[in-house]
N, C-alpha and C positions, 0 to 999 in steps of 0.2 A: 805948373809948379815951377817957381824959380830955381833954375839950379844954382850950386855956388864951387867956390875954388876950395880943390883938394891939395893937399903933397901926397900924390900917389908914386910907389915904384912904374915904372913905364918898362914894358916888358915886349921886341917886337918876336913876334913867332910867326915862323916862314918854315915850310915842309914840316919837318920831325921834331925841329931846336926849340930854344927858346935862349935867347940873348939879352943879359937886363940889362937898362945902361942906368944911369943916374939916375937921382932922386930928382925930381921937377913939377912946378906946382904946373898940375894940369889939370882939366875938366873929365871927368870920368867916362869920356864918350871918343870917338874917334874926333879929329880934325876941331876938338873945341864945341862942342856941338850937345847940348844936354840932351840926357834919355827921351827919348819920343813917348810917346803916353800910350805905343803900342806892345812895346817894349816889354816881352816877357820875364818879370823873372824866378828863380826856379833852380832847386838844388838836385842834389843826385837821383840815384832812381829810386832807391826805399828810403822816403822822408823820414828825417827825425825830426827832433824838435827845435834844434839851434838850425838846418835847412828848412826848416818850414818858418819862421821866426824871421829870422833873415831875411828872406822871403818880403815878408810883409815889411819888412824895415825897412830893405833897400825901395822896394816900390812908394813907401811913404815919404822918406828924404831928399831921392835920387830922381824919381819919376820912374812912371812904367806902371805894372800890375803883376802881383805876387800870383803865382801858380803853384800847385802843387803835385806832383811825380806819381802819387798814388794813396793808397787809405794809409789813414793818419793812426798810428801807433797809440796806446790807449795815454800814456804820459799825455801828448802831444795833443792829444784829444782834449784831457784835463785842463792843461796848461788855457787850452783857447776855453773851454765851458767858464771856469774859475774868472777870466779876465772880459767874456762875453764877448770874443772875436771869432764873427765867422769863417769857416772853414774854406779857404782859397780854391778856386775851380780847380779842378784838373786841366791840366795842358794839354793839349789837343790840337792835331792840324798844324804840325811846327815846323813844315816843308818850305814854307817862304816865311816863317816869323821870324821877327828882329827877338833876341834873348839875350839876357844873361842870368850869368852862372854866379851863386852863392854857396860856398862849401863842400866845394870840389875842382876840380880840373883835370880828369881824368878820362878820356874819350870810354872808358868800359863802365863810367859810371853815370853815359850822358843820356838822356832819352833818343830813341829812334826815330830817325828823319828830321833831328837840327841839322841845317846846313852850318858847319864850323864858322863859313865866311859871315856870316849875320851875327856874332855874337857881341855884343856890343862894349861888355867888360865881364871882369872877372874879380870876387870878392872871396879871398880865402884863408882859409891857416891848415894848407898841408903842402906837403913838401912838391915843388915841380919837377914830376918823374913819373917814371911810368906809363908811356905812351900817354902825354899830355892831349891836351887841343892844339892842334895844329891852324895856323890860319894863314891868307893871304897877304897880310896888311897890319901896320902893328895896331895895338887896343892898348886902354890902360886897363891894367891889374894890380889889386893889392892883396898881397900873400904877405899875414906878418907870423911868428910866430908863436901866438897868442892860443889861449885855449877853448876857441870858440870864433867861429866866425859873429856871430852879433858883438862880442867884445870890440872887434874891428869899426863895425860898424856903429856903435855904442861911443864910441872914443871918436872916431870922425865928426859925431854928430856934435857933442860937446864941443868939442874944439871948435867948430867954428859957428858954437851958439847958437845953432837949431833947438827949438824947441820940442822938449821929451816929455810927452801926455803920459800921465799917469799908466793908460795902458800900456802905452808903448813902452814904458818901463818896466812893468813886470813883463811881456814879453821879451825882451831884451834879457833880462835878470832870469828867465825862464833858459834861454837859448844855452847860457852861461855855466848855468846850474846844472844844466841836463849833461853838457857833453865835458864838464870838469867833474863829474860826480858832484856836486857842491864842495869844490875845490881841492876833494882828494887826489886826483887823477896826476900822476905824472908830469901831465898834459898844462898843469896849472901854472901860473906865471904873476908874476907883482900886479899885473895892470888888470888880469881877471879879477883879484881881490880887492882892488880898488874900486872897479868897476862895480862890481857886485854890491857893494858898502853904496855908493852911489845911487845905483836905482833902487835897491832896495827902501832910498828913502823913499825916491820920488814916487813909486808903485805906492810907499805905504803897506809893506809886505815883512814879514818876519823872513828872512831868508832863509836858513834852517827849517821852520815851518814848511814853509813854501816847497823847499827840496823832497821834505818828506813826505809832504803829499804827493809832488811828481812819481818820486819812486816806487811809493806803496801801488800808485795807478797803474806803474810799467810792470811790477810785479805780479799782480794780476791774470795769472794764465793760467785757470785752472778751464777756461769754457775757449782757448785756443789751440788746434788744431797743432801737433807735431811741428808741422809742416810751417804751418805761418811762423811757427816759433821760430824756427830756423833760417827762414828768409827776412821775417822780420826786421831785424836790423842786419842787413846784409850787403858786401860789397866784391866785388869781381875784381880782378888784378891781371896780369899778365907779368908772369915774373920768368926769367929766364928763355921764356919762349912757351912758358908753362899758361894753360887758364887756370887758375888758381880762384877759389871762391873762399870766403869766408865768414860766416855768420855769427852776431855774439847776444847773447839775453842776458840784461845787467839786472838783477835782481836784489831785493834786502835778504831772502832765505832763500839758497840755493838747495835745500832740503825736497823742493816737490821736484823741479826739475830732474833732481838725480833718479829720484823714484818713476821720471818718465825713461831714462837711457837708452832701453832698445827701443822703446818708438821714436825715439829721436834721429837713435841711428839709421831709421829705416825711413823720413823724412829726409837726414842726409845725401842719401842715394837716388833717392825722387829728385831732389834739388839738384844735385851733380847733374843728373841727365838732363834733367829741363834745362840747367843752364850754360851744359854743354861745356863743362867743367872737367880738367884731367884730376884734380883734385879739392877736394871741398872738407873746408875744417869747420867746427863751432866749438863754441867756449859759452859755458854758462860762467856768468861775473856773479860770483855774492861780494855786494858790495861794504856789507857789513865784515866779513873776514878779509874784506882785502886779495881776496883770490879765485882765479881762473881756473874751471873743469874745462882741456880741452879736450870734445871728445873727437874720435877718426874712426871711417868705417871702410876702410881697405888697409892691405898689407901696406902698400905706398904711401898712405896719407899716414900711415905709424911709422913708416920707418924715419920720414921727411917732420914731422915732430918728434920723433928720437931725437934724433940729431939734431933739431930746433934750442929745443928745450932742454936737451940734458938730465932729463927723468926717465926714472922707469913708471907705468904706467902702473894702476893701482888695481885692485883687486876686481874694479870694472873696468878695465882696460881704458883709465881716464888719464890723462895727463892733468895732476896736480900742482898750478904755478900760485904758490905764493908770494903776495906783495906785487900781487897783477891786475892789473885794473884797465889799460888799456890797449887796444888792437891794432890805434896808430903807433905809438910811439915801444908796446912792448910786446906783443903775442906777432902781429905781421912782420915787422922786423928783422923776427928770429928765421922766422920761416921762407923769408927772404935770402937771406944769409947763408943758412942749409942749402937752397936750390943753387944760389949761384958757385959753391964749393965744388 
């Protein structure tokens, strides 16, 4: 595949740092050099659906081959049945593989046994912190901050007139959708909604529609396990010195989930220790009311949302956040903020 000329941020990272200098049309590869067609790429370690999407995007425009981190989430599922796109191998064997990373850059969210120094780029929209990738040598990386890594990748593509198959449209329109809630999210921004208005031609998709089908699919947990619920969509951190876990289930009726509670909380504690965690939160999102159950099952993880969130907890010991919808920009944050106090 040809590759072509980007305006990428150029970002060089050496030990701990990360230093960005100017904006520079450069090739998305080290030394000018397009992706190698071995070229893994591949998002954090519990795939959603805007990391698994991406995925397949940047390996269709950039070069390389889309992998996937582990089993695909029932949305995510949906999203590839509805558009008739097979499900990306699992990555495996990543000890000498050339990668990169889509929709993260966070070493506690990298898979086991990448070597840092092979990673060939970096395509993102979260903030660079947090015990980053470290590397030898600089790479180019693009961190915008847009509400969805395919948005990034969706906007590159246009721009410089790559053509976007209908598929690759509602996936893209898919990635967009999932992780802006269909453009509720905080997290939302002009060029998401532009975007969106965009492929939803070219898919040929009701956008709306299309959302609510994803969600009713992620909603869908009545035949999954506590446990999966809670790792589910889940991310690891390192905040203050702390290992900090956090898991969120975005639902349309957060009604069953409440009626799971104590098996939830008792998956929490499974999860902690499996992931070797000082503490570990989850939040059920109903997306419909706009608001976060978070729940905690230790003294610690109650006192460190006490003080997060500024509630008292409610008659099941939940923390009630209205007008909350996301874990980047407003549930982790907070809890951030509390630890480093």
């Amino acid at each position: 595949m040809t590759f072509h000329r980007l305006t990428l941020v150029a970002l060089s990272l050496t030990a701990a740092m990360a230093l960005p200098c100017q904006s520079a049309d450069l090739d998305l590869s080290l030394n000018a050099q397009p992706i190698s067609s071995d070229t893994l790429w591949f998002g954090h370690t519990t795939p959603d659906t805007d990391t698994t999407v991406s995925a397949i995007a940047a390996a269709e425009f950039y070069g390389g081959q889309a992998r996937s981190t582990g089993k695909l989430n029932k949305e995510t599922q949906f999203v590839l049945d509805k558009l008739n796109v097979k499900t990306p191998p699992l990555a495996r064997n990543l000890e000498n593989a050339k990668v990169a990373l889509v929709d993260f850059n966070q070493t506690t969210q990298l898979m086991k046994g990448v070597d840092q120094n092979k990673i060939q780029a970096v395509i993102d929209h979260h903030a660079l912190r947090d015990n980053p990738i470290s590397l030898s040598a600089p790479i180019s990386i693009v961190i915008k901050p847009w509400g969805s890594a395919a948005t990034i990748i969706a906007d590159d593509a246009l721009d410089h007139g790559k053509t976007i198959s209908k598929t690759m449209a509602g996936l893209l329109l898919a990635g967009i959708l999932s992780d802006t809630l269909n453009l509720k999210s905080v997290t939302t921004t002009q060029r998401d909604r532009e975007l969106v208005k965009t492929l939803s031609a070219k898919a040929n998709l009701n956008a709306d529609d299309f959302a609510q089908g994803m969600f009713k699919a992620k909603s869908d947990l009545s035949d999954v396990s506590a446990y999966d619920i809670v790792v589910g969509d889940y991310k690891n951190y390192i905040v203050n010195g702390q290992d900090i876990g956090f898991g969120v289930a975005e639902v349309l009726d957060s009604s069953e989930l409440l009626g799971r509670v104590d098996e939830l909380r008792g998956a929490m504690a499974k999860a902690r220790k499996n992931q070797k965690r000082e503490q570990l939160f989850f939040a059920i999102v109903d997306m419909q009311k706009k608001t976060a159950y978070v729940l905690t099952n230790s003294d610690k993880e109650t006192k460190t949302a006490s003080k997060a969130y500024g509630v008292k907890q409610n008659s099941q010991g939940i923390f009630v956040l209205e007008d909350t919808l996301s874990r980047k920009r407003q549930m982790m944050p907070a809890i951030k903020k509390a630890l480093a106090d």
